[in-house]
C-alpha positions in Angstrom: -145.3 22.0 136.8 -147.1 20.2 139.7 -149.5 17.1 138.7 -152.2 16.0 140.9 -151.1 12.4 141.6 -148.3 10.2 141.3 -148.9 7.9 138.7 -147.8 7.0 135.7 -144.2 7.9 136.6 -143.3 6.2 133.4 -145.0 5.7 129.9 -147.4 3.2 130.1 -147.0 -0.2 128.0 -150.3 -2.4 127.5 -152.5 -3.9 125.1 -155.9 -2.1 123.5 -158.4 -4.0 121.7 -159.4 -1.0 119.3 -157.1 -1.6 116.1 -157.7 -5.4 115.5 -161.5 -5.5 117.1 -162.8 -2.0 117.3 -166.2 -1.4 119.2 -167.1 -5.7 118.7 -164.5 -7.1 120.9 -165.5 -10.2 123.4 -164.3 -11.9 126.6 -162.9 -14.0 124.9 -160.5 -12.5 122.8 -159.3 -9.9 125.9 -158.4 -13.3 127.7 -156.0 -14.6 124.9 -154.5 -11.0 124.9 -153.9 -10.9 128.6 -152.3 -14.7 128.5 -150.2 -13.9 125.8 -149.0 -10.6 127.3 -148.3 -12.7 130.6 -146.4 -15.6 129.1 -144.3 -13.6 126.6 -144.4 -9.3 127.3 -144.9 -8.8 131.0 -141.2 -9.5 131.9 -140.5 -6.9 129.3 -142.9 -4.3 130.6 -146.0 -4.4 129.0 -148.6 -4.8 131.9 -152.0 -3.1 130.8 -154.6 -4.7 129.2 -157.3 -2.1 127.7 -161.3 -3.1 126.4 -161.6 -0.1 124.2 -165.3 1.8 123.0 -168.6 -0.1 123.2 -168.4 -2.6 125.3 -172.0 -2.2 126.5 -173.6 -2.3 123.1 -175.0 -6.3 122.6 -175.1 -5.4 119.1 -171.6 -3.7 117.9 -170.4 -3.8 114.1 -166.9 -3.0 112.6 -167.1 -1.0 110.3 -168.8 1.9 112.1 -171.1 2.6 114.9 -175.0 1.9 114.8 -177.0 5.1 115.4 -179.3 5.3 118.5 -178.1 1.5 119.4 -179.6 0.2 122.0 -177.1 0.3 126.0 -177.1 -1.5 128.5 -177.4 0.3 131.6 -178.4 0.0 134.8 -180.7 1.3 136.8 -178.8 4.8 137.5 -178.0 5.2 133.9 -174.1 3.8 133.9 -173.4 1.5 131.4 -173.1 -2.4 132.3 -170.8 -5.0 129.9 -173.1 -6.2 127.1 -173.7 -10.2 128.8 -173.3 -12.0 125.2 -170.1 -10.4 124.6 -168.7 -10.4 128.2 -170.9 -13.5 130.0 -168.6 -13.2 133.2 -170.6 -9.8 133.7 -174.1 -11.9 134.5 -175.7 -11.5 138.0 -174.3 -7.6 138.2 -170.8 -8.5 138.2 -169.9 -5.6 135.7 -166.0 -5.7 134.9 -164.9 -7.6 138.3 -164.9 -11.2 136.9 -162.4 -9.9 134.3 -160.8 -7.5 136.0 -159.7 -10.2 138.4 -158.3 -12.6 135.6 -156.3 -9.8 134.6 -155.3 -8.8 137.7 -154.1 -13.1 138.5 -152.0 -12.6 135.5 -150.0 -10.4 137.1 -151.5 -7.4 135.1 -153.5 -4.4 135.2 -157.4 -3.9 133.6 -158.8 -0.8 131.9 -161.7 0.2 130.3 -163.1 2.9 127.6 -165.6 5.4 128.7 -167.6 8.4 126.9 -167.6 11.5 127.7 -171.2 12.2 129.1 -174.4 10.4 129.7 -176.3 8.0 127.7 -179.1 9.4 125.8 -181.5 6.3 126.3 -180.8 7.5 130.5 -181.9 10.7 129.1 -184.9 9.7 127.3 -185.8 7.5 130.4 -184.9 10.3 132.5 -183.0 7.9 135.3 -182.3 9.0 138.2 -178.5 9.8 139.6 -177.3 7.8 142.3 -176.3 9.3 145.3 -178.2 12.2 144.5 -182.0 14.1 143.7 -181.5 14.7 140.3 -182.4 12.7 137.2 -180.4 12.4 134.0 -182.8 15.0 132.4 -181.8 17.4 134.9 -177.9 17.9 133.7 -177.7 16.7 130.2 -176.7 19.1 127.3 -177.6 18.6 124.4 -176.4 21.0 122.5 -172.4 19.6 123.2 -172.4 15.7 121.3 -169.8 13.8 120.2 -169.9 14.3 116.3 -168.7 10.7 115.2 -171.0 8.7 118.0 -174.5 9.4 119.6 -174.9 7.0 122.3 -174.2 10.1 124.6 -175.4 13.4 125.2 -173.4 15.8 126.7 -173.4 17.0 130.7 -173.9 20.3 131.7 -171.0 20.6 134.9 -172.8 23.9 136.4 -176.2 21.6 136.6 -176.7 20.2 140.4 -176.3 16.6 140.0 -173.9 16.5 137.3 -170.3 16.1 139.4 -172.5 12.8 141.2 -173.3 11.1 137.9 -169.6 11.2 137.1 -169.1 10.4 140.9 -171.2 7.3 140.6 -169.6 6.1 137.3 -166.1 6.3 138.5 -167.3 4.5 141.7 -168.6 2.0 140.0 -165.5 1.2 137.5 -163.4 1.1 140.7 -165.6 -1.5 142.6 -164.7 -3.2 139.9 -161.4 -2.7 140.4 -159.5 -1.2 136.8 -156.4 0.2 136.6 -156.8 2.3 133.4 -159.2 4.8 132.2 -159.5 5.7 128.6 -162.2 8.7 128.0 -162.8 9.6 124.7 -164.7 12.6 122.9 -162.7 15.3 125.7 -159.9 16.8 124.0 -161.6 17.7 120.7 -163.2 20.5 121.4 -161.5 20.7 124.2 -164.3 20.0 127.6 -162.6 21.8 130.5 -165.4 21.4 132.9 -166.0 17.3 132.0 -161.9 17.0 132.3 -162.2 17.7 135.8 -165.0 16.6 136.4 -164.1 13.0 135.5 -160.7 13.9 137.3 -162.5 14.7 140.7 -164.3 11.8 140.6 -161.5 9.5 140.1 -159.4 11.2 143.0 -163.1 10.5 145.0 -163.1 6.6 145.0 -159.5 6.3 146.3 -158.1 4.0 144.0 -155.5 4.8 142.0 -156.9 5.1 138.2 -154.8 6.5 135.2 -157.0 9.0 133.2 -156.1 9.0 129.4 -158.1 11.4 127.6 -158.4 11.5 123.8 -158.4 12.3 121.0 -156.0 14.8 120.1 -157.2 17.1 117.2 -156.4 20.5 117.3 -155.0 20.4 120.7 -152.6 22.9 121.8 -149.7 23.2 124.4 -152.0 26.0 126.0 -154.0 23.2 127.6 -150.1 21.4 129.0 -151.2 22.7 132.8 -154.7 21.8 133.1 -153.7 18.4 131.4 -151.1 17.7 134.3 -153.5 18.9 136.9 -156.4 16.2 135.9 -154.7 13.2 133.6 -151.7 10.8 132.6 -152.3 10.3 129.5 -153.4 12.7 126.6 -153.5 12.5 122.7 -152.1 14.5 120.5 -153.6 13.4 117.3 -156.1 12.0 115.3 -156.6 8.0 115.4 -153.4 6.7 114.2 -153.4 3.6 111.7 -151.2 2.0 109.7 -150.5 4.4 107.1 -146.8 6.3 106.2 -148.6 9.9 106.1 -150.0 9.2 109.6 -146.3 8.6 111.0 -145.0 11.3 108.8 -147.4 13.8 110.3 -146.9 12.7 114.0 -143.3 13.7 113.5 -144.0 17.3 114.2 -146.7 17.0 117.0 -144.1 14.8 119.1 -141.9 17.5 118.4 -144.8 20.2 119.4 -145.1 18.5 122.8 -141.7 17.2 124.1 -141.9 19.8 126.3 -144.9 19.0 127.9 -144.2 15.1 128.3 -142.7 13.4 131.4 -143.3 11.8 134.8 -147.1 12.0 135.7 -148.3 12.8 132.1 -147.5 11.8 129.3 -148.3 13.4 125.1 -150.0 10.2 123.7 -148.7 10.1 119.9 -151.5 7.3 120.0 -151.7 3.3 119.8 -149.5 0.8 117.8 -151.3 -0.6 114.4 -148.8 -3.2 114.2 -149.2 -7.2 113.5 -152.6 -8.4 112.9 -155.4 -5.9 113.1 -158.5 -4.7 111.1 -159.9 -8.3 112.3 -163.7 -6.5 113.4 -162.3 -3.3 113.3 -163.6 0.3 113.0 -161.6 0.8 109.7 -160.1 -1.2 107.4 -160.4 -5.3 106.7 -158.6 -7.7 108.5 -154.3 -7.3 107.7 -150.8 -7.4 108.9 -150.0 -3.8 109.3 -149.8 -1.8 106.0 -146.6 -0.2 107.4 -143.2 -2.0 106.0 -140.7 -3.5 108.2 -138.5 -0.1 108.4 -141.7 2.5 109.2 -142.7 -0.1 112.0 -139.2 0.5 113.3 -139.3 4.3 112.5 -142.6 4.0 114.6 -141.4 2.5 117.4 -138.3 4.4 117.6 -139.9 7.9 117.6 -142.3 6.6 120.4 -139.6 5.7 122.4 -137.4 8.7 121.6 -140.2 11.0 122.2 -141.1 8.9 125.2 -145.0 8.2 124.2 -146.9 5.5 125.8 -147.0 1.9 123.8 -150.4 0.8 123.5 -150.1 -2.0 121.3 -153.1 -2.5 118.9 -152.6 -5.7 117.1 -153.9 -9.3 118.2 -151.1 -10.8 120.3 -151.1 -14.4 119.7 -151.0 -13.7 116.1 -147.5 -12.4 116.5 -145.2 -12.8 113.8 -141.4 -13.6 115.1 -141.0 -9.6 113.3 -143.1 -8.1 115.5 -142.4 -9.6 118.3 -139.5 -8.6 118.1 -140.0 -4.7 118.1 -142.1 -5.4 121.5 -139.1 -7.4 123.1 -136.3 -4.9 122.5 -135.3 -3.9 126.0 -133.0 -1.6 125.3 -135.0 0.5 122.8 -137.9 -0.3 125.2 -135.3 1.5 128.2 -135.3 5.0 126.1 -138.8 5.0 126.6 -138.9 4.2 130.2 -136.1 5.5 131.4 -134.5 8.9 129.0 -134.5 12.3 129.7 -134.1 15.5 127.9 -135.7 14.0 124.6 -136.2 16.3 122.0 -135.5 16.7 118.2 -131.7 18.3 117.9 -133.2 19.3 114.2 -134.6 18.7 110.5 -133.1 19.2 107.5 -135.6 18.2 104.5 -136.2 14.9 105.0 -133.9 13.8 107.7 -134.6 14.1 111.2 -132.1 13.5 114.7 -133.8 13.0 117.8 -131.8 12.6 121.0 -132.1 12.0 124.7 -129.9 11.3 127.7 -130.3 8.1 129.5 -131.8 8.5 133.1 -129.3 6.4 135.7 -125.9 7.0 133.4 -123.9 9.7 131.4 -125.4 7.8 128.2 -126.9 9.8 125.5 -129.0 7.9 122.9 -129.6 9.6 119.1 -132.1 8.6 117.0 -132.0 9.0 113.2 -135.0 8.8 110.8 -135.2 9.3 107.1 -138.7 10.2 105.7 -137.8 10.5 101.9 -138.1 8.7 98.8 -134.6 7.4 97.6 -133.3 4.5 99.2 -131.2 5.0 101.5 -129.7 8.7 102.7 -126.4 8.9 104.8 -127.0 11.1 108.1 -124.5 12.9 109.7 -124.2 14.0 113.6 -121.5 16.3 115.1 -121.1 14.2 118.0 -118.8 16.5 119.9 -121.6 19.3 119.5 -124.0 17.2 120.8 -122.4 15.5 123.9 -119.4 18.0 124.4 -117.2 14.8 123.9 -114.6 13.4 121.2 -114.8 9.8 121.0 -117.8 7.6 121.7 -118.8 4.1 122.1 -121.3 3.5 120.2 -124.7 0.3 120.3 -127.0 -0.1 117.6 -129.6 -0.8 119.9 -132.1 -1.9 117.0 -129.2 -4.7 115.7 -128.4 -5.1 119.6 -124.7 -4.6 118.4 -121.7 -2.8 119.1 -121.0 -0.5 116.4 -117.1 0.5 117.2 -115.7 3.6 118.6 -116.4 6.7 116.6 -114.9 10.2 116.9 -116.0 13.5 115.8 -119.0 12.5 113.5 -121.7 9.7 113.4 -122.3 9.1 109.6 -124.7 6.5 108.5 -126.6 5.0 106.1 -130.7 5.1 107.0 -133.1 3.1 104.5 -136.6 5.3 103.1 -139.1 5.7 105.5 -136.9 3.9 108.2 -135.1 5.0 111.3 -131.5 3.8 113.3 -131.2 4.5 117.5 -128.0 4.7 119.2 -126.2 4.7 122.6 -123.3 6.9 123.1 -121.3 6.3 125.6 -118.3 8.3 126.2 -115.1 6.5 125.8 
């Protein structure tokens, strides 16, 4: 299958403000991220920095959304940075002041969008920029986002629809991001806006990554249009720090390793880990709910199933714990750099992922337990599964050498918890 750029080659590893600040987050608070991602991730691969939903509404609350709150916008009807949240934004300046700290940092800048147009442009009846038609002219309001209403919908087939999109895009890359997250498009699933957005990204020639959520109800029917016009796509629900949300995205990840790899990438959705719930959305300020073993179960089906790592917690108040899962480079190299990653199969409660490495003859297996007992002892026929006899074998979780193993791999895997190997033939 063909995609219609060349980015995101590999998943992408950043930073989004959603699970510790939800729709309240300030300048302020993005800046610590971005220094702390500089001074102790980047060298390990995490490089985007993401301000997630409302960052144009002065008044945002955790805890939910305000109805019919009131935007800012400009003139044209796109939404500006709310000034006493994001005060480098003054004089017009948009997202370029912070865009450009980011960017000194060594890093890369993204922002969240809705699908459509606000309503207050509609109600005001704006005009579009670059264009004789007014916001009236191509909203639909019969297609709104059931959990938000600062937008309406936008009618593609209307004249003037493609240049609103057109002028927003334009306008997010002379401010220079990176990263595009826009939300409200997979669920029901809006075709027409997909590509809309998509042409209008390709339009301002810089090179933007489109991740489109969420993920509800999608199917594998959509894999071809979903190369053709993004990177990034959900394939669930919000995910938060809760056992029966990992459980669950054991079979979606499963559902979509086909349709994952170079150029786009099924999102199994950010990382509630560390400290979040600060301002958020859901939930009151916590160290993740998950325990110590489902945060590495987490991160090692991300990284087997190769989904992007979107880390939602507030950096600098790391713990040495989960620091540590973000510093692993070798379990963060089967995300950026397997192949062939599938499950190999289920049995009840145990599960066996595995994957080859890209550069090497390395295969790397993944075992998770999602019972109740303790502990359950998992066995892999490794000569079925490599076509070898005797392997060397690296916990890559202990960052240890585990011996040299013939015929079968049998271990021990705690409840709820997960072990990743390398196999290397010996």
């Amino acid at each position: 299958m063909s995609i219609h750029n060349t980015l995101a080659q590999t998943p992408p590893m950043g930073w989004n403000s959603w699970d510790c600040y939800g729709p309240t987050v300030r300048e302020d608070e993005v800046r610590a991220n971005a220094d702390y991602m500089a001074a102790h991730l980047a060298r390990h691969g995490w490089d985007t920095i993401v301000v997630d939903i409302q960052w144009y509404e002065p008044a945002a609350q955790a805890g939910g959304y305000r109805p019919n709150a009131d935007l800012i916008m400009d003139g044209y009807g796109r939404l500006m940075p709310a000034l006493n949240r994001f005060p480098s934004a003054a004089n017009g300046a948009g997202f370029k002041p912070l865009a450009d700290y980011v960017h000194g940092l060594g890093l890369k800048f993204g922002i969240h969008m809705m699908r459509g147009i606000p309503r207050h442009a509609v109600r005001a009846n704006l005009p579009i920029l670059g264009s004789a038609y007014r916001a009236g002219d191509i909203a639909d309001m019969t297609r709104l986002c059931p959990w938000n209403d600062d937008m309406a919908g936008i009618d593609m087939a209307k004249p003037g629809a493609q240049a609103y999109y057109d002028s927003v895009a334009a306008l997010y890359a002379s401010w220079e991001i990176d990263y595009l997250k826009a939300d409200d498009m997979l669920y029901p699933y809006h075709a027409q806006e997909i590509e809309g957005i998509s042409r209008a990204i390709e339009a301002t020639g810089r090179p933007i990554v489109l991740s489109l959520s969420p993920g509800m109800g999608l199917t594998t029917d959509h894999a071809e249009h979903l190369r053709q016009h993004c990177e990034l796509f959900r394939i669930s629900a919000d995910f938060w720090d809760r056992w029966d949300d990992l459980k669950a995205q054991f079979d979606l990840c499963k559902t979509w390793a086909p349709c994952t790899g170079p150029g786009c990438w099924a999102d199994a959705d950010m990382l509630p880990l560390g400290r979040i719930g600060i301002r958020a959305e859901r939930g009151i300020d916590r160290q993740s709910l998950l325990t110590h073993d489902e945060q590495i179960a987490l991160m090692t089906l991300w990284s087997i199933s190769r989904s992007p790592l979107m880390f939602g917690g507030d950096l600098p108040s790391n713990d040495a714990f989960t620091l540590s899962l973000l510093t692993n480079d070798e379990v963060l190299r089967v995300n950026q750099a397997s192949r062939d990653n599938d499950e190999l199969w289920r049995r009840g409660d145990q599960v066996v992922w595995t994957a080859r490495d890209r550069d090497s003859e390395d295969r790397y297996l993944a075992l998770f337990y999602l019972g109740e007992a303790p502990s359950a002892e998992i066995e892999v026929d490794l000569a079925a599964l490599a076509g070898g006899e005797r392997y060397e074998v690296r916990d890559l979780w202990a960052g240890a050498d585990a011996g040299r193993v013939s015929g079968a791999l049998r271990q021990p895997v705690p409840s709820h918890g997960a072990k990743l190997y390398r196999l290397r033939r010996a």
